[in-house]
N, C-alpha and C positions, 0 to 999 in steps of 0.2 A: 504494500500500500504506500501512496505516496507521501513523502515527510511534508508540512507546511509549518514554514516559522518556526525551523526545530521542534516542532512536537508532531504527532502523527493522533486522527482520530481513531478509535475502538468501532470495531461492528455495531459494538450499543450507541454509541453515541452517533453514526452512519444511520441505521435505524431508527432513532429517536427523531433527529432533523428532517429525516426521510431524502428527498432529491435534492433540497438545499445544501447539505453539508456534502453530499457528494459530489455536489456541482463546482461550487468552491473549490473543496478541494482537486481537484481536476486541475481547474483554472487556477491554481496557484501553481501547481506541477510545469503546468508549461511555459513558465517565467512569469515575470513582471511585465506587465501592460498597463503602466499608467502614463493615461492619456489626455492629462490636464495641458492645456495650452500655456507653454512659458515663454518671453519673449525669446525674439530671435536677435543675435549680433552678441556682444562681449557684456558681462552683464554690469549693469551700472547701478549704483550704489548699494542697499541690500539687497537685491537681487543676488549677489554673491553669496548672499546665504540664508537662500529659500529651502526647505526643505525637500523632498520629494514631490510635494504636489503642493498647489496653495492652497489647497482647504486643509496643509496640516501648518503650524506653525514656523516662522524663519527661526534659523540656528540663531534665536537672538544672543543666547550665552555665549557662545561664541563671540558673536561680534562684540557683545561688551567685553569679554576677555583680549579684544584684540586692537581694540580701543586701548584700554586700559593701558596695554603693555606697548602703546604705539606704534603698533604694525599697519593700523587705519588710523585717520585722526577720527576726534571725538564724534560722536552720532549724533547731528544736529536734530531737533525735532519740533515739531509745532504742539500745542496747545488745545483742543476743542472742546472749550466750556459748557458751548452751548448743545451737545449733543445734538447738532442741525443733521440728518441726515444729507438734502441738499449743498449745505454748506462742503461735509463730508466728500462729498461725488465731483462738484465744482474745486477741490483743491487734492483731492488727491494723483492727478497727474502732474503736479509738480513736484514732488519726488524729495520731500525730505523723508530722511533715513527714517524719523519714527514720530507717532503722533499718538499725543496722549489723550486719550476717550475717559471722558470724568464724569461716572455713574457714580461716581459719591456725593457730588453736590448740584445733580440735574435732577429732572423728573422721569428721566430714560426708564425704557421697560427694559426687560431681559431682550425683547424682542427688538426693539430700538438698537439697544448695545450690541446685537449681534451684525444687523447690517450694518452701520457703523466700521464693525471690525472686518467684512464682507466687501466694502465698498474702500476700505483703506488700501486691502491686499491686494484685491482685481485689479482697481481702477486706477492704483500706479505701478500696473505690472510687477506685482512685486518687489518694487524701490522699498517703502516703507512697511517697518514694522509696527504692528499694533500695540499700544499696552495698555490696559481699561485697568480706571483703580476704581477697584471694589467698594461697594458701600459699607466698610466695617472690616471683620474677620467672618464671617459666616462662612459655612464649609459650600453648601448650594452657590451662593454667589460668587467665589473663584471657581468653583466647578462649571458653573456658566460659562463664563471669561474665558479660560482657558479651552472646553470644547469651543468657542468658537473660533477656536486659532491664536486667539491674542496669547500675551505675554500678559502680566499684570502688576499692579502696584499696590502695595496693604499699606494705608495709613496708618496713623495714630499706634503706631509699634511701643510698649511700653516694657514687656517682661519675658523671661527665657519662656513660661509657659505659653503667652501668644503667639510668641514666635515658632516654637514649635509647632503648635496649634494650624498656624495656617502654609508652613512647608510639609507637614504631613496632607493638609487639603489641598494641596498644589501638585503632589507627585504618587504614581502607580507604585505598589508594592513592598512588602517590607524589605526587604534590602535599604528602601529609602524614608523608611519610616511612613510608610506614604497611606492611605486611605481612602486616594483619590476612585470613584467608581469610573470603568471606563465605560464611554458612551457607545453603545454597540451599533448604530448606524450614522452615526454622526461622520464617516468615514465609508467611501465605498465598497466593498469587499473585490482585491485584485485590481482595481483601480486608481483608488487614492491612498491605500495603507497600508503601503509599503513602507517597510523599514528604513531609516537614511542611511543606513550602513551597511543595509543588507544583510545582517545575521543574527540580530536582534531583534524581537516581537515590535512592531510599530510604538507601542504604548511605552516599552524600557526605553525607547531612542527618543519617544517624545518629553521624558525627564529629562533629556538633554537637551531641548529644543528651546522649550519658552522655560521665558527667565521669571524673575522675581524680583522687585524691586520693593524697598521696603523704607517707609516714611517713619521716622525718627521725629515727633511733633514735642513733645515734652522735656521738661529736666529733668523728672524721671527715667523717660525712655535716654538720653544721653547718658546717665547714670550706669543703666543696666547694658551699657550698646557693646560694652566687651564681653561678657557674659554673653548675650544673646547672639553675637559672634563667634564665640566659641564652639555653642552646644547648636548652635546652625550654621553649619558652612557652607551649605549650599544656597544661601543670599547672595545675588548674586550683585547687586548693586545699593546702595545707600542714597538716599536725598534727606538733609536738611530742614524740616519744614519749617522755616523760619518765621513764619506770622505766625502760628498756633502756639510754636514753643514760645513765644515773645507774649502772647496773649496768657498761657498756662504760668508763665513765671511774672503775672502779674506787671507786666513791662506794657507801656506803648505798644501799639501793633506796629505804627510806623513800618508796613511795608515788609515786614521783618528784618528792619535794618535798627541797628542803634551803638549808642560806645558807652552803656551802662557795665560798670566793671565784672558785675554779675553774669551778664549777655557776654561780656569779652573773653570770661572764664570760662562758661560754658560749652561756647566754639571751638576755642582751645581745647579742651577734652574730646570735645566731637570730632573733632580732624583727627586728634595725636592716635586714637583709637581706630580710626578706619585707616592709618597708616603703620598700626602694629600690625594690624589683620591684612593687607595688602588688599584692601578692598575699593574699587571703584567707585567714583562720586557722580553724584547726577544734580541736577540745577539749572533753576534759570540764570538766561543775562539774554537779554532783550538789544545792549549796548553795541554798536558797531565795533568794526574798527581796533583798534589796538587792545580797548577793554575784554573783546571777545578774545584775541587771541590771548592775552594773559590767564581770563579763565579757560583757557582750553589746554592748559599746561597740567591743571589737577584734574580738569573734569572728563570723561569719557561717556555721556550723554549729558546736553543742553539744550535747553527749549529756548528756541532762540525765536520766536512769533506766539502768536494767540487771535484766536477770531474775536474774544474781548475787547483785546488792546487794539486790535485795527479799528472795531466798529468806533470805539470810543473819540477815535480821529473826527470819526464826521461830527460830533461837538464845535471840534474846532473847527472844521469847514465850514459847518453851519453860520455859525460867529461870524467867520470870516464874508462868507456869502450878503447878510446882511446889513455889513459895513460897507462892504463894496455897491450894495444898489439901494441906498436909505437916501440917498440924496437926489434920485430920480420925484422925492417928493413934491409936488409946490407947495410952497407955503401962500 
């Protein structure tokens, strides 16, 4: 009988499925036929590191490991607050490396956040990767996320127990501590789930595919961030949330900017710790020019735009608009 994915079915279980599991297996026997459309020519920007097919995740680990260690420069990415699907479709063929989908503070459905992450992949041929931050730790809501391809981001990280908590709901099997359920059609059988390596079950290779990014908001969570480094290694990237933690320590929001010695102290531990652990930094900087290149020296993801911060321009347009025709009045 023929082997599929290192394992082979039983008569009973041939039996049980009846012509489906037989069928399958057949059609895994006679290789791989996955027949997703990828583009054609040399691949440009994430496109280097799509995985097998695009309905399964880009080797985003990778790429931040490669980032990190300056083999690519930093993964510039956009922002989209508003969870516009529209918006989504109209910007994703411009081809930044990765855009962040924020279902923690939209009124997005699970349904919403999947096209969304559908319309990032397709629609810039796979340049850009997805990463949707969760609303919370819920085990259901990264399970979402991540069947839909994305990568993801868990805010408000506070202690070794959440953090464990949400890379066990991120990853297949215990080998990885994982608890993750896998989605049984979410993936086409002989099609789209195929393994990236070829010798691994699709689901072990997709623990290596999407990443994990994990939001550090408190002086708490700063506190506990080498601890919960330690007993999670497989984090794969770090962000700063600079407004919350500046709100939670009772500071100014100011933006999450300030030179409160408290605030300056703080940072300081947050950096010194994500440079014990050699771990990758993520962050905005919105700033052209010389400012982007200095922070691109620590950082190996940057959201360097937002549909926020654009719309909020036409304020000033408007203004401007105006002044320039207020004196067509007669008096």
């Amino acid at each position: 009988m023929p082997e599929t994915n290192g394992t082979q079915l039983t008569e009973e279980e041939i039996k049980s499925f009846g012509s489906l599991a037989k069928s399958l297996e057949e059609r895994r026997a006679a290789g791989p036929k996955v027949t997703t459309a990828y583009p054609s020519g040399p691949p440009q920007g994430m496109q280097a590191y799509l995985g097998p097919s695009m309905f399964q995740p880009h080797r985003a680990r990778q790429a931040i490991r490669d980032a990190h260690e300056k083999k690519i420069p930093p993964l510039i990415g956009f922002y989209a607050g508003l969870s516009s699907i529209p918006l989504m479709r109209y910007m994703a063929p411009f081809g930044f490396d990765v855009v962040w989908i924020d279902w923690e503070h939209t009124s997005c459905n699970v349904e919403t956040m999947t096209s969304l992450v559908h319309d990032a992949i397709f629609m810039s041929q796979g340049k850009t990767i997805p990463f949707v931050r969760v609303p919370g730790h819920d085990h259901a809501a990264i399970g979402f996320a991540l069947d839909a391809g994305a990568s993801i981001v868990i805010p408000q990280l506070e202690t070794v127990e959440e953090a464990k908590h949400v890379m066990s709901s991120s990853k297949f099997g215990t080998k990885n501590r994982g608890t993750r359920s896998a989605p049984p059609f979410r993936l086409i059988p002989t099609l789209t789930d195929q393994g990236y390596d070829g010798a691994r079950d699709v689901w072990q290779n997709w623990n290596d595919q999407a990443a994990v990014m994990v939001q550090i908001e408190s002086l708490a969570g700063i506190n506990n961030l080498d601890a919960i480094l330690t007993e999670c290694p497989d984090i794969d990237i770090v962000w700063l949330g600079a407004l919350d933690c500046r709100i939670s320590m009772n500071l100014p929001a100011n933006f999450g900017m300030g030179s409160e010695p408290e605030w300056l102290e703080a940072k300081e531990k947050f950096y010194a710790t994500l440079k014990k652990h050699n771990k990758p930094l993520a962050g905005f900087c919105f700033a052209p020019g010389d400012a982007l290149t200095e922070v691109a020296q620590e950082h190996s993801m940057i959201l360097h735009g937002a549909d926020v911060t654009k719309l909020l321009e036409l304020q000033q347009e408007l203004a401007n608009a105006r002044e320039a025709v207020k004196g067509v009045v007669k008096q």
